[in-house]
C-alpha positions as CSV (number, residue, x, y, z in Angstrom):
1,X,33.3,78.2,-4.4
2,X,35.7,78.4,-1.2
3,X,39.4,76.9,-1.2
4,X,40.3,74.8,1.6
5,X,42.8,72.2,1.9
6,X,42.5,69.0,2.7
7,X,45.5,67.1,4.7
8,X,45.0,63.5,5.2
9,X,46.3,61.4,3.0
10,X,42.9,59.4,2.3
11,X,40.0,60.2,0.4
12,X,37.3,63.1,1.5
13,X,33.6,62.0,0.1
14,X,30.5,64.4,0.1
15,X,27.7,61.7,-1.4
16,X,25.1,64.7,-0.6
17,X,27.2,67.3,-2.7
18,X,28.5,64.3,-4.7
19,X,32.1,65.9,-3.8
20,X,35.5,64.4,-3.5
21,X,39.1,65.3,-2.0
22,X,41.6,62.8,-3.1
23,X,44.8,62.7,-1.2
24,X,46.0,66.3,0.6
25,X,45.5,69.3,-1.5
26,X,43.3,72.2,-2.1
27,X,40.4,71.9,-3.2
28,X,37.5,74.5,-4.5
29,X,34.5,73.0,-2.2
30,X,30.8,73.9,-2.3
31,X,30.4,77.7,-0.2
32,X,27.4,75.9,1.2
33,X,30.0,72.9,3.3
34,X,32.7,75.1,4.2
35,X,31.5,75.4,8.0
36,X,30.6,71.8,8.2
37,X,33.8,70.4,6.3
38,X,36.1,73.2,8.7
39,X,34.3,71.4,11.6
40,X,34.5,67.6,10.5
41,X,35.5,65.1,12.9
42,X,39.0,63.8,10.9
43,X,40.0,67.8,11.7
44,X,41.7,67.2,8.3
45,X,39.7,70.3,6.7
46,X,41.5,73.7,6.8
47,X,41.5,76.9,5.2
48,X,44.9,77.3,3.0
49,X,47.2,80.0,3.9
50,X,49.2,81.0,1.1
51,X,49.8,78.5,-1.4
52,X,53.3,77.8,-3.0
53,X,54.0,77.9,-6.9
54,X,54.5,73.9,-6.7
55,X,51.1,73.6,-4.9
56,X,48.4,72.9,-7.6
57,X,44.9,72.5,-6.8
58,X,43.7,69.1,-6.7
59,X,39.9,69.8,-7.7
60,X,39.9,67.6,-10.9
61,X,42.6,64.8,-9.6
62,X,41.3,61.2,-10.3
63,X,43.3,58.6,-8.2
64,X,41.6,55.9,-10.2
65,X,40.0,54.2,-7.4
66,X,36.4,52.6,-8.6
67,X,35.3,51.8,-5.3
68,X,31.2,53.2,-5.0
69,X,30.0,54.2,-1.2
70,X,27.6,50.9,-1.5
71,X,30.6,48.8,-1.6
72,X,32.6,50.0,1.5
73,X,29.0,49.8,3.3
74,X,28.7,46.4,2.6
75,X,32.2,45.6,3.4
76,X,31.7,47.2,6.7
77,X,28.9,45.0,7.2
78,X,31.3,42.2,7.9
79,X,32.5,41.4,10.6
80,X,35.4,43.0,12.4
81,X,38.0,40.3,11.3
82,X,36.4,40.4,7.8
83,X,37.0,44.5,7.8
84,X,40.6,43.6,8.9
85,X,41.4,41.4,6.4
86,X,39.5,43.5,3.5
87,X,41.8,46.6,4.8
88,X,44.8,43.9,4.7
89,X,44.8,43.8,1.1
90,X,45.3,47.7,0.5
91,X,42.5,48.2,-1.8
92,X,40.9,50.2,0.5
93,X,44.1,52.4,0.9
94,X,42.6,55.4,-0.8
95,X,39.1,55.4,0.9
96,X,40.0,54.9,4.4
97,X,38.4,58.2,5.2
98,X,35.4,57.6,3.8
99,X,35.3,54.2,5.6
100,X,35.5,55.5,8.7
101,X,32.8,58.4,8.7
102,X,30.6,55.1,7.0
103,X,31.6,53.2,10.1
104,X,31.3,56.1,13.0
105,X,27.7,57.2,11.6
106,X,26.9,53.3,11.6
107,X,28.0,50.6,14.8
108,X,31.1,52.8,15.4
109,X,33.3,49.8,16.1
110,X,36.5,50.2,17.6
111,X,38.0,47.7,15.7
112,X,36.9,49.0,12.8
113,X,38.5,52.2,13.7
114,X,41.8,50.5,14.9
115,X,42.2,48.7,11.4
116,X,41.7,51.9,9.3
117,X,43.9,53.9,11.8
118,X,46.6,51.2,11.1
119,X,46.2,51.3,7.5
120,X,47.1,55.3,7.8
121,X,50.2,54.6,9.4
């Protein structure tokens, strides 16, 4: 396993590896995904430099958040008005970046993409 750090303060999901970042922190990943999670579209990914005492590594953190990668795909199903007003509510809050790679390798709607980046702000 290889340390990197994750930034964003969303949720990272790997169904394939069945891996998860939650929130920013370092994380051991799979030596196999380092390459393609260093080169990941969010640009979130990055390899830690040295880590601080009050750092801790986020590997087993659980943010509680029961939502399963068939539920955001049918969420995203809707339309663009129902994403919205799903992403309204803030249940999504801790998934956003897994919404949004669901939504870029599916239609890729800008809308879509507008109403998570909001959400981040």
């Amino acid at each position: 396993m290889t340390e990197l750090r994750w930034t964003r303060d969303s949720t990272f999901h790997d169904g394939a590896r069945n891996f998860r970042a939650t929130g920013p922190g370092v994380y051991d990943v799979p030596e196999e995904a380092v390459e393609e999670y260093l080169d990941h579209r969010s640009g979130a990914w990055e390899r830690p430099e040295e880590t601080s005492d009050e750092e801790q590594s986020a590997e087993s953190q659980d943010d509680g958040t029961d939502v399963d990668e068939d539920e955001l795909a049918e969420l995203l199903d809707g339309t663009i008005g129902e994403v919205e007003d799903a992403l309204e509510t803030g249940e999504y809050d801790t998934v956003l970046g897994e919404l949004e790679a669901l939504e870029e390798d599916g239609e890729g709607r800008k809308g879509v993409f507008s109403a998570i980046d909001e959400r981040e702000e």
